[in-house]
C-alpha positions in Angstrom: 55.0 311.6 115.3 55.8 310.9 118.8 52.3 310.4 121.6 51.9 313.2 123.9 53.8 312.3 127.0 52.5 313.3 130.3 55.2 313.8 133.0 54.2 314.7 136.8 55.4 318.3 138.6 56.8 316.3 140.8 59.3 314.5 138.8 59.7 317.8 136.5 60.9 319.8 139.5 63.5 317.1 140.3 64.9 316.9 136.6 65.4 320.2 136.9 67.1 320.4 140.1 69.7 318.2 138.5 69.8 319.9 135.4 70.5 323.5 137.5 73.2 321.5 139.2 74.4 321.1 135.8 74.3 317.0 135.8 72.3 317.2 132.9 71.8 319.9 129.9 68.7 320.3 129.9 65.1 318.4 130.2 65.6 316.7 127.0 69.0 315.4 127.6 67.8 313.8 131.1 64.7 312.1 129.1 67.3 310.4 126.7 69.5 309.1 129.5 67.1 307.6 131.3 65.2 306.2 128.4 68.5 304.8 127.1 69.0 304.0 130.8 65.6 302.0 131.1 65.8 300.5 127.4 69.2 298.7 128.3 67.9 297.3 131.6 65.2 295.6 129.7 67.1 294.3 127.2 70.0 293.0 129.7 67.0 292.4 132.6 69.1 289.6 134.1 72.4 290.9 134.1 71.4 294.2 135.1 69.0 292.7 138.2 72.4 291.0 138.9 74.6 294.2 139.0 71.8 296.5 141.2 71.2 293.5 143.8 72.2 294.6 146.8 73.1 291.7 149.5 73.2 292.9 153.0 76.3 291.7 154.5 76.1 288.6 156.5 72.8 287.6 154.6 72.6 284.9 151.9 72.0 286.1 148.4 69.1 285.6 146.9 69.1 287.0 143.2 66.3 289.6 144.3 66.3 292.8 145.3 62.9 294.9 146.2 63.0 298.6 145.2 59.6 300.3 145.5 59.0 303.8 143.4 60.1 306.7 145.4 63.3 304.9 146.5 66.4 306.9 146.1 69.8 305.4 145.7 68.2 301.8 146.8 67.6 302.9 150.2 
């Protein structure tokens, strides 16, 4: 038996704004993407730092990128 998971308003809110515009099927399907999602990033950590990285044009890359939480589409 699964832990009780607590999950902000906030963040339930915004699942199910995407879920109304029908990106998802429902709260459950969105949880299992992203946990799949989040699962494969941290089993392929390097490679998938690699593919997010975003290198400004003209700068030098790096390897690092800096995303803080609240960041949407790595802006």
């Amino acid at each position: 038996m699964a832990d009780k998971i607590n999950i902000s308003d906030d963040y339930i809110n915004r699942i199910k704004k995407y879920v109304q515009e029908g990106r998802f099927k429902d709260l459950n399907d969105f949880l299992n993407q992203a946990i799949h999602l989040l699962l494969y990033a941290e089993d392929n950590k390097e490679k998938f730092m690699q593919a997010i990285t975003v290198i400004p044009k003209g700068a030098e890359p790096t390897g690092q990128t800096e995303l803080k939480e609240g960041d949407k589409n790595g802006q």
